[in-house]
VEXBABA-706870 format. One record per residue: residue in one letter; x, y, z of N, C-alpha, C in turn. Coordinates in nm, 4 decimals. Layout:
<nodes>
   residuo        nxx        nyy        nzz       caxx       cayy       cazz        cxx        cyy        czz
         A          X          Y          Z          X          Y          Z          X          Y          Z
...
</nodes>
This chain:
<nodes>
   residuo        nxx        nyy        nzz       caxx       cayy       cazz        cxx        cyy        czz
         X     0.5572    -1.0923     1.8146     0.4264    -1.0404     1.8504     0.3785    -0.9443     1.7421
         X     0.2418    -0.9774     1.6860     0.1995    -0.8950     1.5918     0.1450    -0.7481     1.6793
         X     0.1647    -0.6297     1.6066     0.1575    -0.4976     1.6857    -0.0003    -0.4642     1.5713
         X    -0.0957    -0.4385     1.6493    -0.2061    -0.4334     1.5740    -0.2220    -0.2754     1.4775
         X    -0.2735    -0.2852     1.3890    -0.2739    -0.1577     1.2749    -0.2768    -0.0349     1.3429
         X    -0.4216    -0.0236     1.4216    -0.4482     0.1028     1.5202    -0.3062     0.1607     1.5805
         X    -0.2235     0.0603     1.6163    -0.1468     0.0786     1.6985    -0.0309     0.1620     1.5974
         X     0.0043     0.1136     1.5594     0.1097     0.1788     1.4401     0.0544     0.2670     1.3860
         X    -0.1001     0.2784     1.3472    -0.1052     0.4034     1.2418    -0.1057     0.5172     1.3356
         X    -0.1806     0.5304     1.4410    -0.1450     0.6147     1.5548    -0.0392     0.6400     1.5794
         X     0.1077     0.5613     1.5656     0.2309     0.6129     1.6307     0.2986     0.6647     1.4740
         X     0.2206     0.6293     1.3712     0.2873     0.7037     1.2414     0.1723     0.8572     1.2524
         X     0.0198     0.9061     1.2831    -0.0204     1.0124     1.2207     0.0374     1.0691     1.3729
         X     0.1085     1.0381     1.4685     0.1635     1.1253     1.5667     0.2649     1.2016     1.5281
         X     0.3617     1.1354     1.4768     0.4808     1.1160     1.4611     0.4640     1.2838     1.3139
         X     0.3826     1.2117     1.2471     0.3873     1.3296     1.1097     0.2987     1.4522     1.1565
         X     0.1977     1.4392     1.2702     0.1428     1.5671     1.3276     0.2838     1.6361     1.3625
         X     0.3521     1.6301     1.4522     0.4926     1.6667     1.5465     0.5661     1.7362     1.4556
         X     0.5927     1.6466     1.3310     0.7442     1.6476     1.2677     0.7441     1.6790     1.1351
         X     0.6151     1.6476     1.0546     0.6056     1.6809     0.8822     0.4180     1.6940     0.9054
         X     0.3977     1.8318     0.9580     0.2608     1.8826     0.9296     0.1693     1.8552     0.7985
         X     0.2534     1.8606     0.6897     0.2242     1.9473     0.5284     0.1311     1.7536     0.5354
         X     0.2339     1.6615     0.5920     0.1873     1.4799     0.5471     0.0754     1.4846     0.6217
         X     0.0947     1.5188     0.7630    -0.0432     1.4397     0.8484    -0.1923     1.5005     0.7546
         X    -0.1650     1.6548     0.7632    -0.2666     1.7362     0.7172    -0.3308     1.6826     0.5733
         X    -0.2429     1.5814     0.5008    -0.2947     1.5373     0.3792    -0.3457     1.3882     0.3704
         X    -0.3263     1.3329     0.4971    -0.4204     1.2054     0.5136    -0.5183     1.2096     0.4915
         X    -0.6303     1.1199     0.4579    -0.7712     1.1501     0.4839    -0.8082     1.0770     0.5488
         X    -0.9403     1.1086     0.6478    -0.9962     1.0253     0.7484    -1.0909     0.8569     0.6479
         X    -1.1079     0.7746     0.7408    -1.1483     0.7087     0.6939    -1.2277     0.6998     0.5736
         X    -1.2119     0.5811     0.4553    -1.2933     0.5871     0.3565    -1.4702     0.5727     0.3965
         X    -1.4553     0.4652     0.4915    -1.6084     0.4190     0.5388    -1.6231     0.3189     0.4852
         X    -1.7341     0.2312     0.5052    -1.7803     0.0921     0.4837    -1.8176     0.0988     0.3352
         X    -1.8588     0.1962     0.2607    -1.9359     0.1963     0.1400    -1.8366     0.1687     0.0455
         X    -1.7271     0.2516     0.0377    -1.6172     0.2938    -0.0355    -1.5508     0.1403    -0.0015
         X    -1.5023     0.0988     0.1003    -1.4123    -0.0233     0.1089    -1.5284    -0.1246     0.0496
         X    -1.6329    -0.1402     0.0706    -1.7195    -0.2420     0.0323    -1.7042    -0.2821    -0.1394
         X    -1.7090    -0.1321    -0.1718    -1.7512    -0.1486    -0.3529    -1.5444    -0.1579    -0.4215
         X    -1.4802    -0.1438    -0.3196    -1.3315    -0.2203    -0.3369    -1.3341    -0.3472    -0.3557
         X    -1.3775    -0.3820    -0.2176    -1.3692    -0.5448    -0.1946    -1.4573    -0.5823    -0.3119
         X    -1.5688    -0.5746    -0.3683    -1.6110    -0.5617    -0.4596    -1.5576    -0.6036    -0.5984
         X    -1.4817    -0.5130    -0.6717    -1.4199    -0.5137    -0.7354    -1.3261    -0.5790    -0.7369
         X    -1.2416    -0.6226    -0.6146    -1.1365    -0.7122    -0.6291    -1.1927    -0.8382    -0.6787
         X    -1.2842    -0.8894    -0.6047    -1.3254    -0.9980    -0.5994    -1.2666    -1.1063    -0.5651
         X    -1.1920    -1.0940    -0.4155    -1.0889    -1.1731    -0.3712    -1.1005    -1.1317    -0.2319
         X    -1.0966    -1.2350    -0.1344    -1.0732    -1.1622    -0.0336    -0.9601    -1.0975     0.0345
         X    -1.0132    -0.9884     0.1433    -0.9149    -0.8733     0.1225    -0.8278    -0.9144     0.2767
         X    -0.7019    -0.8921     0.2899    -0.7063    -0.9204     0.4672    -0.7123    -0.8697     0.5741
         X    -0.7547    -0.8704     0.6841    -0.8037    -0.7754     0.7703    -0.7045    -0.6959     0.8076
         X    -0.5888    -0.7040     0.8163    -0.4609    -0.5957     0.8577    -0.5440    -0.5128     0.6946
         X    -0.5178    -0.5331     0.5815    -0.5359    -0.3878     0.4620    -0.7060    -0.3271     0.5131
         X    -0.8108    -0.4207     0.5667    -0.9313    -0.3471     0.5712    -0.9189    -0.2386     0.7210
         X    -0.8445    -0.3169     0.8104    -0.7904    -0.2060     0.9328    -0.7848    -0.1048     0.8920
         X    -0.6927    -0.1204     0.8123    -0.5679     0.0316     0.7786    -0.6678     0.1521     0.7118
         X    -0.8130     0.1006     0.6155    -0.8251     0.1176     0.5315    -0.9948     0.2071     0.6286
         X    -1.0190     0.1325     0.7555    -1.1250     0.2041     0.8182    -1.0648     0.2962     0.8917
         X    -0.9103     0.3535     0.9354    -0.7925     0.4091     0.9594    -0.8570     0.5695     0.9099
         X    -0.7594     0.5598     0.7691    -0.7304     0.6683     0.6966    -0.7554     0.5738     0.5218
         X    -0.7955     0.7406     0.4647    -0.8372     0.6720     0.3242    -0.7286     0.7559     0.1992
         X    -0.5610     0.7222     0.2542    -0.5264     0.7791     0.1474    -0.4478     0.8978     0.1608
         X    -0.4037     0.9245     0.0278    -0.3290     1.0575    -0.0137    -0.3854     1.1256    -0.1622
         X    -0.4698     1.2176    -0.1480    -0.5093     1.2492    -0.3045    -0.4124     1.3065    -0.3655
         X    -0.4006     1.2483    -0.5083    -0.2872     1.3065    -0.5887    -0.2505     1.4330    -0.5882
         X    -0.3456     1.4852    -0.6092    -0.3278     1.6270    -0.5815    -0.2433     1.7101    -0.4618
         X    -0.2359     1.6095    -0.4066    -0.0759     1.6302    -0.2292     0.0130     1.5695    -0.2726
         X     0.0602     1.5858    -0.3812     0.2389     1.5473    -0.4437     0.2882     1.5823    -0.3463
         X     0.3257     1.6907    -0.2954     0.4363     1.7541    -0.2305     0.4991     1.6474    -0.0837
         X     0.3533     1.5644    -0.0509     0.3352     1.5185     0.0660     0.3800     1.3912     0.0908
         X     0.3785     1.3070    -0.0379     0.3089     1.1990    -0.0702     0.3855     1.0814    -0.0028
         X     0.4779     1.0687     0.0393     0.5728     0.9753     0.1322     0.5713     0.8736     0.2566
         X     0.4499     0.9027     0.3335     0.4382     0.8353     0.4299     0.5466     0.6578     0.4353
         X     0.5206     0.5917     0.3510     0.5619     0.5132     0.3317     0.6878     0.4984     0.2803
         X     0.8175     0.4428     0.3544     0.9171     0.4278     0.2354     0.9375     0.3668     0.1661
         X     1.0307     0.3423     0.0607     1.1247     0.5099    -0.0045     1.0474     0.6017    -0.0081
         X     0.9357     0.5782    -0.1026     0.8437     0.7440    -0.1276     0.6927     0.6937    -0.2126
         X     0.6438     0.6337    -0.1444     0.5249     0.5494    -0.1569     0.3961     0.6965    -0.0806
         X     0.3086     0.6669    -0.1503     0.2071     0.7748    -0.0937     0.0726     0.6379    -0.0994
         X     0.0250     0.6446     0.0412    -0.1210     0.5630     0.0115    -0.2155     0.5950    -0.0389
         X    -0.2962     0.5312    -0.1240    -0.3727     0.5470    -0.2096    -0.4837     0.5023    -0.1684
         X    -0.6189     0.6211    -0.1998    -0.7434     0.6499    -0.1175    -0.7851     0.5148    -0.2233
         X    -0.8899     0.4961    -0.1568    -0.9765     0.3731    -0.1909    -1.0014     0.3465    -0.2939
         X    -1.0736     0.4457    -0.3385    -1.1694     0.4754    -0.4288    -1.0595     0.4693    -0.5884
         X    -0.9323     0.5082    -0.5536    -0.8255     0.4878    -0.6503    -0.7450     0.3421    -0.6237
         X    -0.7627     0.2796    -0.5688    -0.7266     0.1285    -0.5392    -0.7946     0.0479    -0.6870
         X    -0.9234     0.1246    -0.7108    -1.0393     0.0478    -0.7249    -0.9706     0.0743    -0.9106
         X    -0.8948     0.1843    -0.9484    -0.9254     0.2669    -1.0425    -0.7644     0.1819    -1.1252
         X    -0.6704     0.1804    -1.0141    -0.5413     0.1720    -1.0109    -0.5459     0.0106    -1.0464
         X    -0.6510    -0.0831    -0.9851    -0.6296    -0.2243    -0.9990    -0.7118    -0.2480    -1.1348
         X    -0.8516    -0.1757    -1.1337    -0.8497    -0.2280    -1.3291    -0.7784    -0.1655    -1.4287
         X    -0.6834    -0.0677    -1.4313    -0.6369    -0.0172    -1.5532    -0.5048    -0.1020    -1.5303
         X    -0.4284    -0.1245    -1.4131    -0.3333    -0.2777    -1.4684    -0.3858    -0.3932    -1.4954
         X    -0.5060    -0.4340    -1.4436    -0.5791    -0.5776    -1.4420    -0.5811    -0.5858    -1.6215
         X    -0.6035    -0.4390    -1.6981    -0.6381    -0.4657    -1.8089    -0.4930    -0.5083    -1.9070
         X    -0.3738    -0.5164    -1.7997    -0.2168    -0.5906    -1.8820    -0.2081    -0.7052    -1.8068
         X    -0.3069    -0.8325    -1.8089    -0.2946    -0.9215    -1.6869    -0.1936    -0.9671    -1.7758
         X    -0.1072    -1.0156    -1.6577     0.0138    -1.1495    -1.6796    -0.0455    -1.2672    -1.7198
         X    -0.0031    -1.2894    -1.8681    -0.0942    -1.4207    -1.9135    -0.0172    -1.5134    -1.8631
         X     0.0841    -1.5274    -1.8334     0.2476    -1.6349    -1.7541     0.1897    -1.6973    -1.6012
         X     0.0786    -1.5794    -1.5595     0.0567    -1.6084    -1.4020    -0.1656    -1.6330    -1.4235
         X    -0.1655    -1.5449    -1.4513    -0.3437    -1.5272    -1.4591    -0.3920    -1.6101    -1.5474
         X    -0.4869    -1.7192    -1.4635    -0.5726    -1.8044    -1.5729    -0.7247    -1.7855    -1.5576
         X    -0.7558    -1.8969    -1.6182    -0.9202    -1.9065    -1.6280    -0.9883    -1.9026    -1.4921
         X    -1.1005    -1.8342    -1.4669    -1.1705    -1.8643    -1.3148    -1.0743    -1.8547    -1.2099
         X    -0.9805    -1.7111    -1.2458    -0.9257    -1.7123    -1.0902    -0.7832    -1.7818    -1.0714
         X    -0.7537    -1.8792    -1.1444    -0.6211    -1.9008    -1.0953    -0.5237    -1.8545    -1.1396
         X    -0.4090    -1.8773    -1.0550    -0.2756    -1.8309    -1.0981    -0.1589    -1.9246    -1.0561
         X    -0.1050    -1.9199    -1.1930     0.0502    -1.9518    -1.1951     0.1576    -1.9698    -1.1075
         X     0.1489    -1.8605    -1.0255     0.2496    -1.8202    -0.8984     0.1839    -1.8200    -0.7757
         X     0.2309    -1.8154    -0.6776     0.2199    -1.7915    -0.5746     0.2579    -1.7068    -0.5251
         X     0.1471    -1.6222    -0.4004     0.2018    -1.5624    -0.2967     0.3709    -1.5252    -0.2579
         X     0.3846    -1.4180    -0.3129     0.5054    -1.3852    -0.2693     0.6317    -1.3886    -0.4001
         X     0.6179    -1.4793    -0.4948     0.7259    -1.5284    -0.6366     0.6599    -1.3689    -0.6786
         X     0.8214    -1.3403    -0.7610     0.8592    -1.2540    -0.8508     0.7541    -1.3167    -0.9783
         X     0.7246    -1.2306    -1.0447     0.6867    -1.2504    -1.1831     0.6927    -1.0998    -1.2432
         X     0.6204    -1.1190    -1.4201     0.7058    -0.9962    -1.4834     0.5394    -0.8814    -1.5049
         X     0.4503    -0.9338    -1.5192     0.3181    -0.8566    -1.5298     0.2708    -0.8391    -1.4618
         X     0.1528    -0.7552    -1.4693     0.0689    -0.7292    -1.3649    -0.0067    -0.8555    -1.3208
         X    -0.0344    -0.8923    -1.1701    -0.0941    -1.0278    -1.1699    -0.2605    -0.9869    -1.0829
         X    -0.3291    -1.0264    -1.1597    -0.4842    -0.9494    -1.0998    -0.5199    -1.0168    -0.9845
         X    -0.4457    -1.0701    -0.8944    -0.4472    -1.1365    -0.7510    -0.3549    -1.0333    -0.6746
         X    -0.3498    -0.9780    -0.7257    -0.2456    -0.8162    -0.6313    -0.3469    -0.6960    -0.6320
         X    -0.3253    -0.6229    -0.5481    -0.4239    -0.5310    -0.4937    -0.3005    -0.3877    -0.4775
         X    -0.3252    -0.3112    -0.5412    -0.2204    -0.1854    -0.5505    -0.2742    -0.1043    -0.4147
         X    -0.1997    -0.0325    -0.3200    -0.2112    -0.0116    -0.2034    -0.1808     0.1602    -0.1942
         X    -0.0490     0.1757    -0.2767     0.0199     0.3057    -0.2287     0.1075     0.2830    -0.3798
         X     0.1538     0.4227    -0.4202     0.1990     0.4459    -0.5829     0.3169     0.5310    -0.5079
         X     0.4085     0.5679    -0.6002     0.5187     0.6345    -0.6398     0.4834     0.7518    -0.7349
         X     0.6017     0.8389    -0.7726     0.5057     0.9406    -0.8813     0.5670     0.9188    -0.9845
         X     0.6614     0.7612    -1.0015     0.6323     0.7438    -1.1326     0.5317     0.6539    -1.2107
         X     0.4825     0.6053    -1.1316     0.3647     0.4782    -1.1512     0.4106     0.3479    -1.1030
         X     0.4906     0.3506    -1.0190     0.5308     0.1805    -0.9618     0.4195     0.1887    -0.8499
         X     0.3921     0.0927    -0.7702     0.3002     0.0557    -0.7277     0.3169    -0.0677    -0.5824
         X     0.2911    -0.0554    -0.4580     0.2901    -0.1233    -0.3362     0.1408    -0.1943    -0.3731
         X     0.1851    -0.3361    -0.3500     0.0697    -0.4405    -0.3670     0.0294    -0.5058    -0.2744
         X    -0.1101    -0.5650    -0.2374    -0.0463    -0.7021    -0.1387    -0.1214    -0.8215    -0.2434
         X    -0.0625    -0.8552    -0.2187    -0.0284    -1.0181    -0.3058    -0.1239    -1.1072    -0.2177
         X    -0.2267    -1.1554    -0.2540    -0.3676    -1.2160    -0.2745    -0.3673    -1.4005    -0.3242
         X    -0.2603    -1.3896    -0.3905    -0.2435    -1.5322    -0.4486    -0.2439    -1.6665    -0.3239
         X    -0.2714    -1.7665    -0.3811    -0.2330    -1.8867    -0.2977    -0.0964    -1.8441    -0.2822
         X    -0.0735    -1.9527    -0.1077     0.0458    -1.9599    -0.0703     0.0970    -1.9260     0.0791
         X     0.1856    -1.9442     0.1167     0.2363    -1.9371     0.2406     0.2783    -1.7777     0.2452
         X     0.3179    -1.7216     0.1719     0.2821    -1.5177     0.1962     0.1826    -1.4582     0.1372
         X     0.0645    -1.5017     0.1619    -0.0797    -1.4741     0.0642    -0.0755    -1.3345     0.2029
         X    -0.1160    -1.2151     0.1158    -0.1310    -1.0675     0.1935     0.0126    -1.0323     0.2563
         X     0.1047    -1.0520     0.1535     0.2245    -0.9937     0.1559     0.2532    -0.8655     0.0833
         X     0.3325    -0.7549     0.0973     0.3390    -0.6880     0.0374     0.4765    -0.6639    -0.0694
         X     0.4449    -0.6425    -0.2067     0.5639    -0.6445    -0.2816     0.5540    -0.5609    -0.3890
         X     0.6500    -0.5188    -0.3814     0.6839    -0.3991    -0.4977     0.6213    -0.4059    -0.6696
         X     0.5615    -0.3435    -0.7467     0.5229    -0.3575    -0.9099     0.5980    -0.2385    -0.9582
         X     0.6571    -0.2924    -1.0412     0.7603    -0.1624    -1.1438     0.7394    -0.1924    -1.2652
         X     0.6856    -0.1408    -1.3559     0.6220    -0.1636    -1.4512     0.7204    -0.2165    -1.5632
         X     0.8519    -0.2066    -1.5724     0.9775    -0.1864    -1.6338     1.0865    -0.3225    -1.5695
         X     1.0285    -0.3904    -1.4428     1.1086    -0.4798    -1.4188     1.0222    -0.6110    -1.3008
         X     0.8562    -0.5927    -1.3035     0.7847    -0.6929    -1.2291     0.8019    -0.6643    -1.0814
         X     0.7726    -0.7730    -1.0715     0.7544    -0.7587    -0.8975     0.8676    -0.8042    -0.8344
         X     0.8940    -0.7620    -0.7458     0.9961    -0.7404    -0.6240     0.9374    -0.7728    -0.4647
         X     1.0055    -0.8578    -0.4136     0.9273    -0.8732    -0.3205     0.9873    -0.7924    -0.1711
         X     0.9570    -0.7564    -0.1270     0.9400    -0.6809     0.0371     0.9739    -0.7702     0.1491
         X     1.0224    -0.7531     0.2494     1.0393    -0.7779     0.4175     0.9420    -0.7777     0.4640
         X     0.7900    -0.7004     0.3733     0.6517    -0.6769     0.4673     0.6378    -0.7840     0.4378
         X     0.5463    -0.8843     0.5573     0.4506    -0.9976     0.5192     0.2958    -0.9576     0.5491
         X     0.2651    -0.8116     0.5819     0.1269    -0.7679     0.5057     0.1346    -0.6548     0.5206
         X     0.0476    -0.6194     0.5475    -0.0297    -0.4513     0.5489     0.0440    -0.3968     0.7363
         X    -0.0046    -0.4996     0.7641     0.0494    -0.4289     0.9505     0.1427    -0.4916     0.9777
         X     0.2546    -0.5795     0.9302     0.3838    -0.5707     0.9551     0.4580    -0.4091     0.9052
         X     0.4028    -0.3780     0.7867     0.4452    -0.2707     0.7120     0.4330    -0.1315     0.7840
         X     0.3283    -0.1165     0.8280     0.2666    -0.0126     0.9141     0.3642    -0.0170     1.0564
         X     0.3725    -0.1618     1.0773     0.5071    -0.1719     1.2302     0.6217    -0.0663     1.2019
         X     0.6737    -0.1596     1.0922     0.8284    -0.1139     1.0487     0.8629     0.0544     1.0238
         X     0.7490     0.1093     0.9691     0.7373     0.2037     0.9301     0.7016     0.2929     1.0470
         X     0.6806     0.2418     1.1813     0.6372     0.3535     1.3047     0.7752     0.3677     1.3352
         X     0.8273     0.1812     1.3780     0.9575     0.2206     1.4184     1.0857     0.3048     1.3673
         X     1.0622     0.2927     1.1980     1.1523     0.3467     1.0917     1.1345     0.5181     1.1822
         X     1.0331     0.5757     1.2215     1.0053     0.7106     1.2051     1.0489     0.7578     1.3203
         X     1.1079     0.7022     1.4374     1.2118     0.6838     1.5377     1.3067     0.6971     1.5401
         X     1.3894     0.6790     1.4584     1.4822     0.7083     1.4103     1.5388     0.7881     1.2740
         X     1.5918     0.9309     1.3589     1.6137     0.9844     1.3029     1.6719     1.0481     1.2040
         X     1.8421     0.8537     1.1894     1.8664     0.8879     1.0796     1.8352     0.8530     0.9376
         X     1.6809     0.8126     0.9896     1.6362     0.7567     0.8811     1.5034     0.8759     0.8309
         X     1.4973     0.9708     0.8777     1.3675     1.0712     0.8750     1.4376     1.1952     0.8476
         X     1.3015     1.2866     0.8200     1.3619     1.4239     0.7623     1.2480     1.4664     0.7304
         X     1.2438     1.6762     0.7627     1.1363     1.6911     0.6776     1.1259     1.8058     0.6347
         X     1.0927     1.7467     0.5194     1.1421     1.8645     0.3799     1.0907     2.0426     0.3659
         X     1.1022     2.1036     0.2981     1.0474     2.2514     0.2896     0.9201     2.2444     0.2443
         X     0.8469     2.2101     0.2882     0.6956     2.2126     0.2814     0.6446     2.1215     0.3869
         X     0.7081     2.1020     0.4713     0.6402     2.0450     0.6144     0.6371     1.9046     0.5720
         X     0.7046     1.8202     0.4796     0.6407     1.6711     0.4638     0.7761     1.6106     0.5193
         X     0.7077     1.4647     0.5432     0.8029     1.3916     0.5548     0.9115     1.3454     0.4722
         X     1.0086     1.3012     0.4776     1.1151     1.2846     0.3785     1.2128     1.1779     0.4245
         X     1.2449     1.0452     0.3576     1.2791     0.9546     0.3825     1.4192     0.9422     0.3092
         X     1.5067     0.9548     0.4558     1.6681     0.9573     0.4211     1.6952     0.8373     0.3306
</nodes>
């Protein structure tokens, strides 16, 4: 049974109200229709409704809340919209010539490892070293999957098969406590 976005992001900004203040307090409320619009926009792909859920939700973690930045594990911070937008053309501009062709197509599919950035991936949530949570856009049987970009070793693929499986795993992850923690500045912290 799919557990709908609302549902999880509510049992995750509960969970970090209660238990890691410094995180909830650094969410931001929704981007709004304008901001996701001139995304979708820019992708120029369509987006899937579990990431546009999440995305009329909460808009993010501004860089500027390092301290916070974790919601997601290992230590993934979501990334406000408006930096989706910023984050997908400055890799788009190292496209994977192995995967990215003329008019849109690609090489791979949904879900396959490859070694570049592939401009059918949509960067979601960053690390603070610059790796990057995607969902993967490509043809295929895990099209709006989510999988890891490490700039140093390609893509990696994930257990998420989108945006609100991810958001599931991650309510239930926060349930258990020996998987949670929270650090000296009120954030969450992922054992």
């Amino acid at each position: 049974m799919d557990i709908p976005v609302e549902e999880s992001w509510r049992r995750i900004a509960d969970w970090t109200a209660r238990h890691a203040p410094s995180t909830a307090a650094a969410i931001r409320p929704s981007a709004g229709k304008a901001e996701i619009g001139r995304t979708r926009d820019a992708v120029d792909r369509p987006l899937p409704a579990d990431l546009l859920d999440w995305w009329r939700l909460m808009d993010g973690i501004a860089d500027a809340d390092y301290r916070v930045w974790s919601p997601i594990p290992p230590f993934y911070r979501p990334l406000p919209v408006a930096e989706v937008r910023e984050q997908f053309a400055s890799l788009s501009r190292f496209a994977d010539e192995s995967c990215c062709g003329a008019a849109g197509a690609h090489a791979a599919v949904a879900g396959e490892p490859t070694f570049g950035f592939c401009t059918a991936t949509v960067p979601i949530c960053r690390d603070s070293g610059g790796d990057v949570l995607v969902v993967d856009l490509r043809d295929g049987d895990r099209r709006g999957c989510i999988m890891e970009w490490l700039a140093e070793d390609g893509y990696i693929p994930t257990a998420w098969a989108g945006t609100g499986p991810m958001l599931a795993d991650v309510a239930e992850r926060l349930d258990d406590p020996a998987q949670t923690g929270t650090g000296e500045f009120g954030m969450l912290e992922w054992a």
